[in-house]
Backbone as a ProteinNet text record, in pm:
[ID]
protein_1_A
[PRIMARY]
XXXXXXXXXXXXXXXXXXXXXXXXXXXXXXXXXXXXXXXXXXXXXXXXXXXXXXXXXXXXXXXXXXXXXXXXXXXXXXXXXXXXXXXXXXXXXXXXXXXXXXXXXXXXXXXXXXXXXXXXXXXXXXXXXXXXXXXXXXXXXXXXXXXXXXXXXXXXXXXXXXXXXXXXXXXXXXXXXXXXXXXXXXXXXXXXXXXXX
[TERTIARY]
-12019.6	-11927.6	-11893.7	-11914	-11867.6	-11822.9	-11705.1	-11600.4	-11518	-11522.2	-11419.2	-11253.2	-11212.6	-11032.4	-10998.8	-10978.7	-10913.2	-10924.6	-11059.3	-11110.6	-11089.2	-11034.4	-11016.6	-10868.4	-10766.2	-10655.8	-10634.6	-10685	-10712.9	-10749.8	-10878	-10900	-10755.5	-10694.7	-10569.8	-10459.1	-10460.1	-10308.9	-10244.6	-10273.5	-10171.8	-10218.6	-10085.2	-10112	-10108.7	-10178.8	-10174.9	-10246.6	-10302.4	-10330.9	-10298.1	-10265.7	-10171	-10168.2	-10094.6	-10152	-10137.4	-10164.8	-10178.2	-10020.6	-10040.8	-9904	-9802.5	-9870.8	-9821.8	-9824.3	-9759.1	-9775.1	-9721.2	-9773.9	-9724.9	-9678.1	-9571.9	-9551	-9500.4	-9512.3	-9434	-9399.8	-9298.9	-9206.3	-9145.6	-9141.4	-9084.1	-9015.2	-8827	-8864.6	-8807.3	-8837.5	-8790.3	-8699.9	-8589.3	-8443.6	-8435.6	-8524.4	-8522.8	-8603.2	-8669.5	-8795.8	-8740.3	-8668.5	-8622.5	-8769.4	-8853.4	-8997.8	-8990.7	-9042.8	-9057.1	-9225.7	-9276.1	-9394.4	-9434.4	-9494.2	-9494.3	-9674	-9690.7	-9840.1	-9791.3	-9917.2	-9885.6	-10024	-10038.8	-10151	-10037.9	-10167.8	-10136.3	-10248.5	-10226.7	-10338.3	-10322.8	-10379.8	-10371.3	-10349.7	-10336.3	-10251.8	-10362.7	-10528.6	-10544.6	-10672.9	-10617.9	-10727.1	-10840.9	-10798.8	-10960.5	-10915.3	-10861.8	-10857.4	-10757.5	-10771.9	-10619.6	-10663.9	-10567	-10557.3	-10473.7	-10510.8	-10455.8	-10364	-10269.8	-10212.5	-10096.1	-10136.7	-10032.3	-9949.6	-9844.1	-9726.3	-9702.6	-9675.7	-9540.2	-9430.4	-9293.4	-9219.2	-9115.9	-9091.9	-8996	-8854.3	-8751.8	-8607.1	-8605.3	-8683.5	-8685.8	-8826.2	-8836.3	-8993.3	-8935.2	-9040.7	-9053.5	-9169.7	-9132.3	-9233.2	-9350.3	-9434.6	-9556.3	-9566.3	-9578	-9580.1	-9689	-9792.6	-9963.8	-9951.9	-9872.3	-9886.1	-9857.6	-9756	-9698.3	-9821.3	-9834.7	-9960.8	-10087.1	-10128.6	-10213	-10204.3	-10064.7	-9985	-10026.8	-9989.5	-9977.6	-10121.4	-10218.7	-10369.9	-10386	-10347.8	-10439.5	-10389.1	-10276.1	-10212.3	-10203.6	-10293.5	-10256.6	-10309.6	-10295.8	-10314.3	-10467.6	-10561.1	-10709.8	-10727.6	-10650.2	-10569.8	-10695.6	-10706.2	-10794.7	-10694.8	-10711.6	-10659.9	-10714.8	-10718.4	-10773	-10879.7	-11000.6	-11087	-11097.5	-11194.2	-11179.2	-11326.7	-11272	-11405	-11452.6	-11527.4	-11570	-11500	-11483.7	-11387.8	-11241.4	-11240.3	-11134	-11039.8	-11047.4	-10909	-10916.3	-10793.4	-10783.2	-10781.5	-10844.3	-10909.6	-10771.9	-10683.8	-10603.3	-10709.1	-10642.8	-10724.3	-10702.2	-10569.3	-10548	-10484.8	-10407.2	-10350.4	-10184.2	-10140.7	-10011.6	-9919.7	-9796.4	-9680.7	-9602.4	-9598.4	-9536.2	-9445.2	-9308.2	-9218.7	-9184.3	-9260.6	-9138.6	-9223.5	-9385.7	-9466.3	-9611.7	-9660	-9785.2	-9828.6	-9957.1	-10056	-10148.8	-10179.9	-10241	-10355.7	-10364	-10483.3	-10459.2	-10572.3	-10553.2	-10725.1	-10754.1	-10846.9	-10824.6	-10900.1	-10889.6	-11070.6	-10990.9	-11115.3	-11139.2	-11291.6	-11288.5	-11372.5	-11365.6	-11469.8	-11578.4	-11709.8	-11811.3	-11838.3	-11855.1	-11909.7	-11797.3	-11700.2	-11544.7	-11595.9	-11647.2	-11656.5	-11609.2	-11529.9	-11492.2	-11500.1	-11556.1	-11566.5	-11536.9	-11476	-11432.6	-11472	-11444.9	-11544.6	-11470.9	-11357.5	-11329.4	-11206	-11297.8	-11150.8	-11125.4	-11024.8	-10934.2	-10862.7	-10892.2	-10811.3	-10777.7	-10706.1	-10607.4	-10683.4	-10727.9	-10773.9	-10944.3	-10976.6	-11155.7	-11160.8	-11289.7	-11339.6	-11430.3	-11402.4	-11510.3	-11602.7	-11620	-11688.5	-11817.1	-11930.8	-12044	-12083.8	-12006.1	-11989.6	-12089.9	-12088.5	-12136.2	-12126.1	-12274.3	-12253.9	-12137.6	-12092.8	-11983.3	-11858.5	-11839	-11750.4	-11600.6	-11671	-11547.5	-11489.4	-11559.9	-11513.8	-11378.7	-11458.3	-11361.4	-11224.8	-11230.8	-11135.7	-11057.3	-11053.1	-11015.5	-10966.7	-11000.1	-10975.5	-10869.8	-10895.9	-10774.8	-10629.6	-10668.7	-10543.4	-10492.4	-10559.5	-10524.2	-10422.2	-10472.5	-10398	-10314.4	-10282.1	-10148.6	-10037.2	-10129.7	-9980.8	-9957.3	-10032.6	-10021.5	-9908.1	-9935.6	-9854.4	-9719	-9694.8	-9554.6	-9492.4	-9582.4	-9526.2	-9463.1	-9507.9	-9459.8	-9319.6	-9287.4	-9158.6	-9251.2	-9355.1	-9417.6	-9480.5	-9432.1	-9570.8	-9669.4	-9781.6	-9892.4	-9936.7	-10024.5	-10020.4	-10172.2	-10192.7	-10316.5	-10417.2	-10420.6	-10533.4	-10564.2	-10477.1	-10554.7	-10648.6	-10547.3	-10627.5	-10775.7	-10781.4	-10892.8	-10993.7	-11040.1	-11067.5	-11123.1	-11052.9	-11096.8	-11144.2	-11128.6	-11162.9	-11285.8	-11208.9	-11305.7	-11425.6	-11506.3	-11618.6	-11764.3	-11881.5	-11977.8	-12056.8	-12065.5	-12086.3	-12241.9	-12344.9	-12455.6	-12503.9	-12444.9	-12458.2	-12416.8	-12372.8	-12333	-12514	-12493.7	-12576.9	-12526.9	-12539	-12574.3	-12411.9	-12245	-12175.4	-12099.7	-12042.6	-11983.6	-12086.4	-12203.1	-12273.1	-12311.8	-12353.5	-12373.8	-12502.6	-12481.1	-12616.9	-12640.5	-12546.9	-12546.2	-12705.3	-12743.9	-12853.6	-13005.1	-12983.1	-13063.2	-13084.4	-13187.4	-13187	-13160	-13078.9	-13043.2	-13185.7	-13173.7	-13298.3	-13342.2	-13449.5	-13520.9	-13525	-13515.2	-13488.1	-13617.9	-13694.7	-13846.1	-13812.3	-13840.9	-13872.8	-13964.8	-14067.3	-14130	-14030.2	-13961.7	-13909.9	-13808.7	-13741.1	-13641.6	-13661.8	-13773.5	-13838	-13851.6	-13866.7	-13903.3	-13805.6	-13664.1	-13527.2	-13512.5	-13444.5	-13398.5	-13276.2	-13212.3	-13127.3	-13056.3
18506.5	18596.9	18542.4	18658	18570.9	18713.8	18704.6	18862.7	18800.8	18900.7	18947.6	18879.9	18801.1	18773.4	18901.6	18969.7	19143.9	19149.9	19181.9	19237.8	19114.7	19008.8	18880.7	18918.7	18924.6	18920.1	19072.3	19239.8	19281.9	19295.4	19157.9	19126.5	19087.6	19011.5	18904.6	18974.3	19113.2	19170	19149.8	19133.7	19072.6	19180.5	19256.4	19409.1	19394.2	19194.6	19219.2	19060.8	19069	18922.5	18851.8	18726.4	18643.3	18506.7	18481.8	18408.3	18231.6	18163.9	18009.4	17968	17837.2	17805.4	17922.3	18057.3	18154.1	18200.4	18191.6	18218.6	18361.9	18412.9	18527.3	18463.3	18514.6	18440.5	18586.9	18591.2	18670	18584.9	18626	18533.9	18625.1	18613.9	18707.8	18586	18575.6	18555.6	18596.7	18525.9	18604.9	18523.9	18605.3	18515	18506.5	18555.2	18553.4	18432.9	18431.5	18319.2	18170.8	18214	18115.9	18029.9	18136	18135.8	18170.4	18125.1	18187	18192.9	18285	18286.1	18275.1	18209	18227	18263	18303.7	18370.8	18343.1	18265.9	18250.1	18237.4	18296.6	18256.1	18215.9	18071.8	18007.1	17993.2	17975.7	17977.7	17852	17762.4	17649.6	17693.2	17541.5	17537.7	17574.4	17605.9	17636.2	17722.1	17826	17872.5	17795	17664.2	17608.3	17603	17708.9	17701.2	17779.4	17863.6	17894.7	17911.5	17902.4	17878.7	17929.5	17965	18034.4	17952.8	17963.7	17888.2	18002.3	17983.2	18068.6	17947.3	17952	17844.4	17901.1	17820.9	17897	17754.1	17793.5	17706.1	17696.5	17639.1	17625.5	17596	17681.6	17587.6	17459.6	17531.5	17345.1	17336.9	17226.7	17164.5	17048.9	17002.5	16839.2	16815.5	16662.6	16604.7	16566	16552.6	16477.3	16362.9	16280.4	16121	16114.5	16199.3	16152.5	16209	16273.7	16287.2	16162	16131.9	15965.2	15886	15826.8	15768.5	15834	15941.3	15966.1	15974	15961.6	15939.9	15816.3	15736.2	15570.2	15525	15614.3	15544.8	15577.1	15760.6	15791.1	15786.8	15683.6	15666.5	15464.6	15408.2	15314.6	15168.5	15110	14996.5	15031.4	15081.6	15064.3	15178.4	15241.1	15370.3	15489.2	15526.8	15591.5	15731.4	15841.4	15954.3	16072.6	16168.3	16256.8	16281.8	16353.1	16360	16479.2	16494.4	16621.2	16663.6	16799.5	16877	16906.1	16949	17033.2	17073.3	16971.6	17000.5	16927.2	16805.3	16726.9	16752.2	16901.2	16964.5	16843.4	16817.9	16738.9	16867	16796.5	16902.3	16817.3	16868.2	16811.1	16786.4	16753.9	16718.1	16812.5	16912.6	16973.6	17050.1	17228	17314.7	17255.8	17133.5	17097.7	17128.3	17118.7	17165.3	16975.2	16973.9	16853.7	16857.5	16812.5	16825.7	16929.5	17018.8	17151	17254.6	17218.9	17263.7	17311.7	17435.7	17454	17525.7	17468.8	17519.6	17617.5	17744.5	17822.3	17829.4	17847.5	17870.9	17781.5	17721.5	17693.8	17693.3	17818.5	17835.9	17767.5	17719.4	17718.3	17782.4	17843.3	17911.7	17893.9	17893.6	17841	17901.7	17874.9	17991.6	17949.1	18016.7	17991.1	18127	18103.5	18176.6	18341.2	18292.3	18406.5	18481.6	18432.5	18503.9	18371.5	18436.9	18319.8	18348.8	18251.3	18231.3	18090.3	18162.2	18016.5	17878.8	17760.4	17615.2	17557	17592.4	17498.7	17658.4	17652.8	17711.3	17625.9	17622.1	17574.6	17636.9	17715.1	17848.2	17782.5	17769.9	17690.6	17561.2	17454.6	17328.3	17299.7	17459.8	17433.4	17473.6	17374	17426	17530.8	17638.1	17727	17692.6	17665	17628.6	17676.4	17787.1	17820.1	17788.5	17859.3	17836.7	17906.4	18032.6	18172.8	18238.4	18375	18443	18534.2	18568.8	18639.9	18564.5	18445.2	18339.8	18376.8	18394.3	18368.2	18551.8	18669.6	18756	18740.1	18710.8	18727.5	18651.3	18549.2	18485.1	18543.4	18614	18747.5	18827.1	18876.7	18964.5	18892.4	18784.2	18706.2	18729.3	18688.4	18615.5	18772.8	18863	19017.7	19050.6	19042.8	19128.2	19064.6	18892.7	18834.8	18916.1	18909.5	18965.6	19123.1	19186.3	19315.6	19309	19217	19227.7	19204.8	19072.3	19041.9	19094.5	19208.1	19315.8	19384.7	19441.9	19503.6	19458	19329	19221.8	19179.1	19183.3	19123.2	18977.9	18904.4	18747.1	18792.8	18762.8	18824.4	18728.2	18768.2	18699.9	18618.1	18521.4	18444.3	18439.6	18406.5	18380.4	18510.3	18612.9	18781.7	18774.2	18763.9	18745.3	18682.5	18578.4	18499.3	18558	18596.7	18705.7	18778.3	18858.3	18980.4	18949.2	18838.8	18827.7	18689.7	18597	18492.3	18454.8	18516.3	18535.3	18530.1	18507.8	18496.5	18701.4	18777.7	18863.3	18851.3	18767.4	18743.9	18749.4	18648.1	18654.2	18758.4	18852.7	18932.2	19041.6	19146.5	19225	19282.1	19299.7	19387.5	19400	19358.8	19351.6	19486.4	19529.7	19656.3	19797.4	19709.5	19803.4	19925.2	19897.6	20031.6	20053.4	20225.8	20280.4	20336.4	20277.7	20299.2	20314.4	20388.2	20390.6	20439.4	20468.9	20555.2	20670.2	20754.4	20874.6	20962.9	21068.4	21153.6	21203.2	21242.9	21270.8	21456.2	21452.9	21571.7	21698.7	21841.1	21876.2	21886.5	21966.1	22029.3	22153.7	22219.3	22389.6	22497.3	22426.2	22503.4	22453.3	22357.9	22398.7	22480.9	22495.8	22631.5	22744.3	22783.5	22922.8	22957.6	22848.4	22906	22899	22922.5	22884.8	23056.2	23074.1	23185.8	23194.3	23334.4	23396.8	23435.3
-20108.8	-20173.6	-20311.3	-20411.5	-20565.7	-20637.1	-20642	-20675.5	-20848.4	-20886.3	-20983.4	-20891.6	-21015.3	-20953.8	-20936.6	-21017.9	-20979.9	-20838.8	-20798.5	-20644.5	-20536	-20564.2	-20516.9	-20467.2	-20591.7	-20528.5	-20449.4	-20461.8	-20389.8	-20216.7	-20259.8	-20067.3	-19986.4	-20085.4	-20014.6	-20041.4	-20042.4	-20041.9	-20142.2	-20281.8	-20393.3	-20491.3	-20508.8	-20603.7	-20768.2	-20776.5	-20982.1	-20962.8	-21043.5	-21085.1	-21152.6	-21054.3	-21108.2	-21190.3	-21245.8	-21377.7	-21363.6	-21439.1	-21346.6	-21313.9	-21253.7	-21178.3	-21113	-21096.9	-21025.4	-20935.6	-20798.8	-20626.5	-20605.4	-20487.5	-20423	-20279.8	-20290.3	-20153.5	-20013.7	-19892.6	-19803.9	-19687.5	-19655.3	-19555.4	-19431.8	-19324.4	-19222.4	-19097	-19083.3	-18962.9	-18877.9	-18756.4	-18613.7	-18566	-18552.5	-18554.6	-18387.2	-18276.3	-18148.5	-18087.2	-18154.3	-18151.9	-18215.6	-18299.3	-18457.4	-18473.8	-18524.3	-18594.1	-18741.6	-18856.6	-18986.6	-19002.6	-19045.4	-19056.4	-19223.2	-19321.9	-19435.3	-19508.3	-19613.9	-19620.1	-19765.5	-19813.3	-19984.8	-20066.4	-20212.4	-20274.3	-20409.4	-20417.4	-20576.7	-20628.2	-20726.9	-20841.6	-20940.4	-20966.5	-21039.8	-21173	-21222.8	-21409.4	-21461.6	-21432.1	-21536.5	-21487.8	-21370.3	-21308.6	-21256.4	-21219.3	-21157	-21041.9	-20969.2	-20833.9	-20788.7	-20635.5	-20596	-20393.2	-20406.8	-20274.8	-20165.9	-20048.1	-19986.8	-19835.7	-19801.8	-19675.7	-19606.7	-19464.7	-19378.8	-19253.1	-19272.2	-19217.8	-19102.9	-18974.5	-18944	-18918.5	-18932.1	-18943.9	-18783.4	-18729.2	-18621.4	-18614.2	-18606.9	-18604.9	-18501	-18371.8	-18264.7	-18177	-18234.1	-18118.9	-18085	-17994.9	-17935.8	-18013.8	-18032.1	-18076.2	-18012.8	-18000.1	-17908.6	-17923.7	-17813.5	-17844.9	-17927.3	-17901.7	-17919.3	-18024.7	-18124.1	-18235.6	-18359.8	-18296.7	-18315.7	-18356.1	-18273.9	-18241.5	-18312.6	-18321.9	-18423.8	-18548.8	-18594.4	-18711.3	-18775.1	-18699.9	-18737.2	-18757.9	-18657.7	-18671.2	-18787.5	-18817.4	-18943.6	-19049.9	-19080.5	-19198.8	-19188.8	-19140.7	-19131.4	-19193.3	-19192.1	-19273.3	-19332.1	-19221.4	-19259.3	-19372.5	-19387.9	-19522.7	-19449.1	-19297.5	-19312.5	-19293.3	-19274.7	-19244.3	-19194	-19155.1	-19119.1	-19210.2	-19123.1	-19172.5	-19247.6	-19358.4	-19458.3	-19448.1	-19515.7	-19547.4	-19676.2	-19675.2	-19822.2	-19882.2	-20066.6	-20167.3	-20108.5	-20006.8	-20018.3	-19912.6	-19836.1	-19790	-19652.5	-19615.4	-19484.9	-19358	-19258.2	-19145.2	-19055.2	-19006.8	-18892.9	-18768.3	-18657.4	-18522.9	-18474.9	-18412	-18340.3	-18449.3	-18422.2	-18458.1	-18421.5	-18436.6	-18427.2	-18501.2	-18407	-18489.5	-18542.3	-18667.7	-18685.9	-18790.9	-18768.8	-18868.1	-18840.6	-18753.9	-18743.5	-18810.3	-18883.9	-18980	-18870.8	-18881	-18789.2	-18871.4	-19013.5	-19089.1	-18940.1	-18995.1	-18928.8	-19024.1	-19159.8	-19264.4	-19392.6	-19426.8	-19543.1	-19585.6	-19756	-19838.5	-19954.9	-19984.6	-20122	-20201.5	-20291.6	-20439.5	-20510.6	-20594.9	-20737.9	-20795.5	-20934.5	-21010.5	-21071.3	-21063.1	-21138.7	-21286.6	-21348.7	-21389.3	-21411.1	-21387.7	-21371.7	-21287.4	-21171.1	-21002.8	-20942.7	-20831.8	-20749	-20626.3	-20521.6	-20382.8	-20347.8	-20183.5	-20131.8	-20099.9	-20137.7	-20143.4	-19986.9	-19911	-19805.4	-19752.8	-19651.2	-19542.8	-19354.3	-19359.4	-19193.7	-19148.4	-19034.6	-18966.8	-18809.7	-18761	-18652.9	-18632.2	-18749	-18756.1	-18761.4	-18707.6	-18738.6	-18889.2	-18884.7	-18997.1	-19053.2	-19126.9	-19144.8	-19219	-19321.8	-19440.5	-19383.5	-19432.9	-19351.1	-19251.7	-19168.4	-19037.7	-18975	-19023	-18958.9	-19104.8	-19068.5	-19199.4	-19236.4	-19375.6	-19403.5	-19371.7	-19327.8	-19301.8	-19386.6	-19597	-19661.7	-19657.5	-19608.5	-19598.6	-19464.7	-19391.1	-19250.6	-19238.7	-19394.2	-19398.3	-19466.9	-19600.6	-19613.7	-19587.8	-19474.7	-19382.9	-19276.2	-19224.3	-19170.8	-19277.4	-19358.2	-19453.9	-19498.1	-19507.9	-19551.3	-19389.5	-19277.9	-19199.3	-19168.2	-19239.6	-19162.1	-19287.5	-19431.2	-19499.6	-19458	-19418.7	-19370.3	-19264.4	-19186.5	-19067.5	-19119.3	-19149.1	-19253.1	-19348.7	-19410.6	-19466.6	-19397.8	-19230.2	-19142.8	-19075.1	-19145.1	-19068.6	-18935.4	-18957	-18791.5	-18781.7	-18707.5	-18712.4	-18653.8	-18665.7	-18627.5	-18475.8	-18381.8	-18274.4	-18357.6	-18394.2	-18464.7	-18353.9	-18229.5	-18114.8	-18124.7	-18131.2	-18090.6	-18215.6	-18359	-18494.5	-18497.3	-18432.2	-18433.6	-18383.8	-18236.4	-18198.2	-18261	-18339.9	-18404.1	-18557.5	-18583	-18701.9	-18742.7	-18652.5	-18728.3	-18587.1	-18519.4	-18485.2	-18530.1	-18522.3	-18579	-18493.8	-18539.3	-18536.3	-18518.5	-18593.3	-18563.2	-18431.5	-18392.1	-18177.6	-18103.8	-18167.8	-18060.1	-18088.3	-17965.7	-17949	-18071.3	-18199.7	-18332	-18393.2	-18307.2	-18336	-18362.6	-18496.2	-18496.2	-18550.6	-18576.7	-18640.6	-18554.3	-18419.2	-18335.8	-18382.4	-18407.8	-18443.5	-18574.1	-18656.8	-18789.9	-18856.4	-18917.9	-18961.7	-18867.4	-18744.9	-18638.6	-18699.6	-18647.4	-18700	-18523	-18586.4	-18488	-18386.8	-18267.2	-18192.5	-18263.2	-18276	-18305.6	-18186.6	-18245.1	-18160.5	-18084.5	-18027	-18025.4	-18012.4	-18122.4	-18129.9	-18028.3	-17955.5	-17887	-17745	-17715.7	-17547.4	-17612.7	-17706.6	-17760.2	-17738.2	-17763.6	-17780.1	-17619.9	-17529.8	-17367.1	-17276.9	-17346.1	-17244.6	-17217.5	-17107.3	-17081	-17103.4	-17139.9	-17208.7	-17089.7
[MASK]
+++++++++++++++++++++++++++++++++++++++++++++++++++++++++++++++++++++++++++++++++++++++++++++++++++++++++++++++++++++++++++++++++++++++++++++++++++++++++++++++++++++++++++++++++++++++++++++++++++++

């Protein structure tokens, strides 16, 4: 994928394009749950990059011991840390909630040539990065129906999201395509002519 910014911020729900050090942000929360869900694009100081991340925030969790502990390994003397992907982004281990913080997405974009497509995406801790074909569309399309939803005041359920969105469509039997492009069956004119009336 390599789009026009215009048709870029388009895919991602953002009705203008926005100029460097400039975010869109949407926020929804659920005061029953005491969940905040947050959906944001920024754009770097000087357009060499922007990036996309969807939060959700918690008023109360428990901590996990084993988060602890994976804390200390991957910040620790040997300075190693979680491991990263393509273009730097850190890949967590698990989809954890820590600090009260549970990254659901994080893209980041960059431009060649004033088209830009995505160099690193992490959607509940996997990594996409050509994963499957159409990968940076479906991410897109992720990150489009969470602000859709949060436009709606809704958190979106992400496992249903996933599901429906970030799949490899290749493996399936032909996917949504159906019979797109079949040609309708022909009639035959001579058993026409011999039906009774």
């Amino acid at each position: 994928m390599k789009i026009p910014i215009e048709e870029l911020m388009e895919k991602l729900g953002v009705d203008r394009v926005l100029m460097p050090y400039e975010s869109q942000p949407w926020v929804v929360y659920d005061d029953e749950k005491g969940i905040t869900c947050s959906a944001e694009v920024r754009v770097g100081p000087a357009y060499e990059n922007i990036e996309t991340e969807i939060q959700l925030l918690f008023d109360e969790w428990e901590e996990d011991e084993d988060d602890e502990e994976e804390e200390q390994q991957g910040s620790g003397e040997s300075g190693e840390g979680p491991p990263l992907g393509p273009d730097g982004l850190p890949i967590p281990p698990k989809c954890k909630i820590i600090d009260g913080r549970q990254q659901i997405m994080l893209m980041r974009l960059k431009p060649t040539d004033n088209m830009w497509s995505p160099k690193a995406m992490i959607v509940k801790a996997q990594d996409f990065y050509n994963s499957m074909p159409n990968w940076e569309d479906k991410g897109c399309e992720f990150f489009r129906s969470t602000v859709e939803a949060l436009q709606m005041n809704e958190i979106p359920d992400f496992d249903e999201m996933m599901e429906a969105h970030m799949v490899d469509d290749s493996r399936k039997g032909g996917g949504r395509r159906g019979r797109i492009g079949r040609k309708s069956p022909k009639a035959n004119p001579g058993a026409l002519l011999g039906m009774k009336k």
